[in-house]
C-alpha positions as CSV (number, residue, x, y, z in Angstrom):
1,X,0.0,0.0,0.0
2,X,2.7,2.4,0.8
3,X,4.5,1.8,-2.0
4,X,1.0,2.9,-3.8
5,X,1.7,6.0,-2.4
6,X,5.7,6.2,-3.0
7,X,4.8,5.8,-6.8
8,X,3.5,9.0,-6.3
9,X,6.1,10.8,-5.0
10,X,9.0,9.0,-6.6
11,X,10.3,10.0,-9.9
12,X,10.4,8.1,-12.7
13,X,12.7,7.6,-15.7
14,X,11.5,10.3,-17.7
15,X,11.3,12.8,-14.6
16,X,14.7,11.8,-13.5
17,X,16.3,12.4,-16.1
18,X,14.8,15.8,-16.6
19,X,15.8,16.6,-13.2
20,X,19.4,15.5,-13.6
21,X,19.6,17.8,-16.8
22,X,18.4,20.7,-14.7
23,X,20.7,20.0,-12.1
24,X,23.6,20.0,-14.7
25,X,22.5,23.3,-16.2
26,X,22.5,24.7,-12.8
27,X,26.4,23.0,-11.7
28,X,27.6,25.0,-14.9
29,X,26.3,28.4,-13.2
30,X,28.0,30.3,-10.6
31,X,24.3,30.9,-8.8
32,X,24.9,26.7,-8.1
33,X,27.4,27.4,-5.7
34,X,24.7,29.5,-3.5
35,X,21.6,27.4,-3.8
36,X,20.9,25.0,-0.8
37,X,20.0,21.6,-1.6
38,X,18.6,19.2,0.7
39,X,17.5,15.2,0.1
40,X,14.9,13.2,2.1
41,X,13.1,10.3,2.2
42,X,9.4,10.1,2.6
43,X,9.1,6.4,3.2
44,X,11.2,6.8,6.3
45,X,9.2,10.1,7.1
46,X,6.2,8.6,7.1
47,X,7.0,5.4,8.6
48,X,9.0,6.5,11.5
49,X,6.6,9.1,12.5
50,X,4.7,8.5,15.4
51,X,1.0,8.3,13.7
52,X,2.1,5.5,12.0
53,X,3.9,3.9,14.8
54,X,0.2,3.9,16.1
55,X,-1.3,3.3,13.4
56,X,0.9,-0.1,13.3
57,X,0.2,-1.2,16.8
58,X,-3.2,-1.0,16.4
59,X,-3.3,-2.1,13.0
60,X,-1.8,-5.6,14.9
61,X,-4.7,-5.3,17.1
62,X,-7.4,-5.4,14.5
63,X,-6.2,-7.5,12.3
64,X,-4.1,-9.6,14.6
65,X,-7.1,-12.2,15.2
66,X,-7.6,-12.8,11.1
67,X,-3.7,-13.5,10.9
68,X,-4.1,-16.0,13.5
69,X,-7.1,-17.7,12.4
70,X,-5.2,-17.9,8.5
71,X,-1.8,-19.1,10.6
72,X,-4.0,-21.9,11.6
73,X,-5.4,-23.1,8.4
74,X,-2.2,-23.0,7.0
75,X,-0.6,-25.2,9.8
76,X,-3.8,-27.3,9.5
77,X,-3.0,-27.8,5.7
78,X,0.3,-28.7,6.2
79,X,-0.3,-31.0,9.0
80,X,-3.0,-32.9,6.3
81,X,-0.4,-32.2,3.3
82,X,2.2,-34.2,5.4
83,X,-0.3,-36.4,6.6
84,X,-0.7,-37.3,3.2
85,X,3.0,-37.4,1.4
86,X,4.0,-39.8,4.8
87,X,1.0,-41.8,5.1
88,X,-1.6,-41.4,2.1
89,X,0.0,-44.5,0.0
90,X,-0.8,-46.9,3.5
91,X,-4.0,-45.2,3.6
92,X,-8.0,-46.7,2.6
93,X,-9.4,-45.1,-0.3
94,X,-11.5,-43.5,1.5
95,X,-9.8,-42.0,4.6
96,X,-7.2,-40.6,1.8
97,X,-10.1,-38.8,-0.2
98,X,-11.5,-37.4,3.1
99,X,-8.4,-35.8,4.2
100,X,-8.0,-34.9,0.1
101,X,-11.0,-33.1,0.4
102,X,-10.3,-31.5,3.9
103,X,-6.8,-30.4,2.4
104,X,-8.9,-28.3,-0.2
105,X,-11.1,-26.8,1.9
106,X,-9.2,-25.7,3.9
107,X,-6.9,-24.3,1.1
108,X,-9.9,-22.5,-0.1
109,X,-10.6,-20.9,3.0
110,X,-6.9,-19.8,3.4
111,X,-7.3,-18.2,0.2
112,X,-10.8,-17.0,0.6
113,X,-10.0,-14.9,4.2
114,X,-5.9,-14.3,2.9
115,X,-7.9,-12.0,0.0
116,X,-10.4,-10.7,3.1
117,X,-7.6,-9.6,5.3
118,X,-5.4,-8.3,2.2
119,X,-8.4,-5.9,1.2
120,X,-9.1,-4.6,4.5
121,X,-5.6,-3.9,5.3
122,X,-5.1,-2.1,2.2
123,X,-8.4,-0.1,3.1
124,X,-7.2,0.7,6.3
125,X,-3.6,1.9,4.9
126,X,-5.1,3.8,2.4
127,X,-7.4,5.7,5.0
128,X,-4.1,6.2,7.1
129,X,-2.4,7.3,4.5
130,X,-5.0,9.8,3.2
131,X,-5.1,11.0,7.0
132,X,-0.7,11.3,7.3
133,X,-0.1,12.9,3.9
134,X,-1.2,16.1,4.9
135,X,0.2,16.5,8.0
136,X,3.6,15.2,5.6
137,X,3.4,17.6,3.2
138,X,2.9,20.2,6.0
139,X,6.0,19.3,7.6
140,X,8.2,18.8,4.5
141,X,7.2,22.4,3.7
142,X,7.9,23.9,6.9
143,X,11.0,22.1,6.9
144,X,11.4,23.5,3.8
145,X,10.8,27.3,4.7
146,X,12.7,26.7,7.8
147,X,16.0,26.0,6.4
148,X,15.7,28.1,3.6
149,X,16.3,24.8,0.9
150,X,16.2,25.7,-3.0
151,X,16.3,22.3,-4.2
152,X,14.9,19.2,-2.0
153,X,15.7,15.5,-3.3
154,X,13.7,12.3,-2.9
155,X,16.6,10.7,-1.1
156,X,16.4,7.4,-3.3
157,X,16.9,9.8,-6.6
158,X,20.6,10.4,-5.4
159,X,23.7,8.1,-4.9
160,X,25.0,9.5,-1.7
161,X,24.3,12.5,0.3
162,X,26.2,13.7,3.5
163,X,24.1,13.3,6.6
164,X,24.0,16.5,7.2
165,X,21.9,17.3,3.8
166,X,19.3,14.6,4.9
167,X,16.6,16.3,6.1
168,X,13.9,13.3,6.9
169,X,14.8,13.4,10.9
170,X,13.7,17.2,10.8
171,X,10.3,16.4,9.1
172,X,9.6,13.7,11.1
173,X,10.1,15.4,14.2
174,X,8.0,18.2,12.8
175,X,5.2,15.9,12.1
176,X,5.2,14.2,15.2
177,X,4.9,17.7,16.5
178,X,1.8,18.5,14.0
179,X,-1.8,17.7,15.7
């Protein structure tokens, strides 16, 4: 789900490359040498704030029953899977169809609430997204205005930075300070 939301804010190809060009023109002025530049990374941003901390704990709460209940199925099928393999060939025709059967129902279910608990997650981080982005972008941009920054990188569209032109620690702080 998140990286739904990455795809949005990371560049691609076609943008990079644009960037890069414009970054070249601007090296080959003497302005360059005044701008300040800045990278960060909003994955981390987000991520390490401490809405989505929350949002991650009690995420585990909701949905922490479902992933049980499909941990069991799947150690159920196994347990009749192995059954099977170790035991089927000693087995009566009909105790081996039984368990056959039992082996694809529950398979069906696994797959059946797997689905369930995939679309309601993804429901859930798309709400918590929709509800963090703002508060994001706020921070980014006070972050921004704060340190005076000209240019501000996604962190992944550079090789290396210096610490010290990271700037994700600042937003998240800032957004954990945002109500």
């Amino acid at each position: 789900m998140l990286q739904c939301f990455l795809s949005g804010v990371v560049f691609t190809v076609r943008k990079l490359t644009q960037l890069f060009l414009v970054v070249a023109a601007l090296v080959a002025t003497p302005a360059f040498a005044e701008m300040k530049i800045a990278v960060m990374n909003y994955q981390m941003a987000l991520l390490e704030s401490d809405a989505a901390k929350r949002y991650a704990v009690d995420a585990e709460k909701k949905f922490g029953p479902q992933l049980s209940k499909l941990k069991s199925l799947e150690s159920d099928a196994k347990r009749i899977q192995d059954r099977l393999v170790k035991d089927g060939d000693k087995m009566q025709q009909a105790e081996r169809e039984r368990l056959e059967l039992e082996f694809k129902q529950k398979a069906r279910d696994f797959q059946f609430q797997s689905k369930e608990l995939n679309e309601a997650k993804a429901v859930a981080d798309r709400d918590m997204l929709k509800q963090l982005k703002p508060k994001l972008d706020q921070a980014v941009e006070e972050v921004i205005k704060k340190g005076n920054y000209d240019l501000v990188f996604e962190r992944g569209a550079v090789v290396d930075v210096k610490p010290q032109f990271d700037i994700t620690r600042q937003v998240i702080e800032r957004m954990n300070q945002l109500r």
